[in-house]
N, C-alpha and C positions, 0 to 999 in steps of 0.2 A: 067552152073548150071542146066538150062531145061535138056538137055543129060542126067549128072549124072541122079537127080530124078528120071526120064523115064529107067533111067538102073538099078535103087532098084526097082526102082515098078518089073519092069519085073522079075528082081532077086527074088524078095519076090512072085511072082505070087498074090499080089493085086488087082489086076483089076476084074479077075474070083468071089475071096472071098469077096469084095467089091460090087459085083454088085447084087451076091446072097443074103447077108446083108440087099442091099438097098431092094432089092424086098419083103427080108422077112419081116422085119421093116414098109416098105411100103403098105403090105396087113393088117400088125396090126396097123394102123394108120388107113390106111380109114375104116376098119371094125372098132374101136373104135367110129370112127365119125358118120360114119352109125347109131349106137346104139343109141348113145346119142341122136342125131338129133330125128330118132323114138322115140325114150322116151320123148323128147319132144314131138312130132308131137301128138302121142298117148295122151298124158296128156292134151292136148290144152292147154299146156303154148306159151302163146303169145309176153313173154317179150324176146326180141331180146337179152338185154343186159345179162340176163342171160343164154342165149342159146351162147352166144359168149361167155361168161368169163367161161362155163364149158367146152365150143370145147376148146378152148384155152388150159385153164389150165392142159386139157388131152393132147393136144400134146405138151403143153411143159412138164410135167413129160415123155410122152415119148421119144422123144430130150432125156432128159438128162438119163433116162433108158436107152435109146440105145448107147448114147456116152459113160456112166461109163461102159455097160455091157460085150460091144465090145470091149472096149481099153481093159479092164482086161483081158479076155477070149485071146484075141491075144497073149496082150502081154505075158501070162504065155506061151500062144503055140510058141508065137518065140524064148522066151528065151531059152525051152527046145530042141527045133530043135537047136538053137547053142550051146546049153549045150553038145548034141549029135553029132554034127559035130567038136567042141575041142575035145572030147574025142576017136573020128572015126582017128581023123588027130594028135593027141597026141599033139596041138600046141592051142598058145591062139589066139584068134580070135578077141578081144577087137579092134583092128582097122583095122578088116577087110570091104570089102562094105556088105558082108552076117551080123556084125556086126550094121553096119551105117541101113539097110534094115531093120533089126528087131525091129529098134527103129522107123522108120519111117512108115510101115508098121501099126502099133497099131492105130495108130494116124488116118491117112486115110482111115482103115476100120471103124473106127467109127465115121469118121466125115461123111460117106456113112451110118452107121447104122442109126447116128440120124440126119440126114437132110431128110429122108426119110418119117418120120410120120410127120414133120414139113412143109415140102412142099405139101404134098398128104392132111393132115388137113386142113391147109390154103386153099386150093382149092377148098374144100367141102364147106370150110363153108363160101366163098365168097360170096353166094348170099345173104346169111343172112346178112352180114356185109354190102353188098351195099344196103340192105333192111331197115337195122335201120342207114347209111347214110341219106335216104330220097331219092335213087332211086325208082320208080315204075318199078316191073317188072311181067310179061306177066301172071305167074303162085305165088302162093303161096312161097315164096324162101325157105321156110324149105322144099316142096317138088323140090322145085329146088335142094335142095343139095342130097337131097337122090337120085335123078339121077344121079349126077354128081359123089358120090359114087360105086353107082351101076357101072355108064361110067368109074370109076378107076379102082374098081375090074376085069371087065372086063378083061380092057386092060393089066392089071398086070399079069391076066391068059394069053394071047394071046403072051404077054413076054416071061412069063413061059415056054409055050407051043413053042414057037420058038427055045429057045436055049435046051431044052430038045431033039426038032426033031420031037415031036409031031405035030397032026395035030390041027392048033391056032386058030380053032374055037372051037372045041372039049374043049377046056382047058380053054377059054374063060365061054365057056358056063358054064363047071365047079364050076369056081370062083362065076359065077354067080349065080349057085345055092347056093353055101353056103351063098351068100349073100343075098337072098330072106329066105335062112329056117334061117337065124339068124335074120334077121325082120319078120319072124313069128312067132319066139318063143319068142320075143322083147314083140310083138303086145300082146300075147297070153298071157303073164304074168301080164301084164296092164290090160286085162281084168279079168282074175283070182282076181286080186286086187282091181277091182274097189268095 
């Protein structure tokens, strides 16, 4: 059963579309976090439980944006790639494994779309969550998460930067900027409005 699987994936080329998915979904997750957390930080709201039910609540609408958006977008692109190989091959293709592939394929890029902002969220806003647990920890935990953002993006750039062939600090550094000018334009808007 494991064989087959591992023989659609390859078949569908999954794994490649899959992992780009995850990283795209995964930099809009932690950047959404990032924000929120600033705008909190910014505002000196102090209540924990609402700085966890709006991190929350944004990564699961993203979860479920990235699972409905992925499975559609696929599946319309697998259908049409077999719509176009029936008619290359003048035969039906209904039980073929290019068939069996294109149904499976949907599915697994978008459980990679949206476990991506899901995981990368949660992680961020860990420190918060152990902070209105009644852990004590070393720093402020809303500035703990904005490092721990900051420490995502990073490494999502250094990712990036790897399988492109670039140089992974370079790409690193990158990600990083966009993630400091969008906590400065975060910050700068908060003070516009105070």
């Amino acid at each position: 059963m494991f064989n087959k699987i591992h023989f659609l994936f390859k078949l569908a080329s999954t794994g490649d579309i899959a992992r780009r998915y995850f990283v795209t979904n995964g930099f809009d997750g932690a950047l959404a976090m990032l924000g929120l957390i600033i705008g909190f930080y910014g505002s000196n709201t102090t209540s924990t439980t609402i700085i966890i039910t709006a991190c929350f609540g944004t990564a699961i609408a993203l979860t479920i944006s990235g699972f409905v958006s992925a499975y559609i977008s696929e599946s319309a692109e697998r259908k049409k790639e077999l719509d176009e190989l029936e008619q290359a091959l003048l035969k039906n293709m209904n039980d073929s494994a290019h068939a069996q592939a294109a149904k499976l394929a949907p599915i697994f890029i978008a459980a990679a779309n949206s476990l991506a902002p899901l995981i990368i969220s949660l992680l961020i806003i860990l420190p918060i969550w152990l902070s209105h647990l009644g852990v004590t920890l070393p720093i402020q935990a809303s500035l703990i998460s904005i490092i721990f953002a900051f420490i995502i993006l990073f490494s999502l750039g250094v990712f990036i930067g790897r399988l492109n062939g670039q140089f992974w600090l370079w790409s690193g550094i990158r990600t990083l900027i966009i993630a400091i000018i969008t906590a400065g334009l975060i910050l700068g808007v908060e003070k516009l409005l105070e």
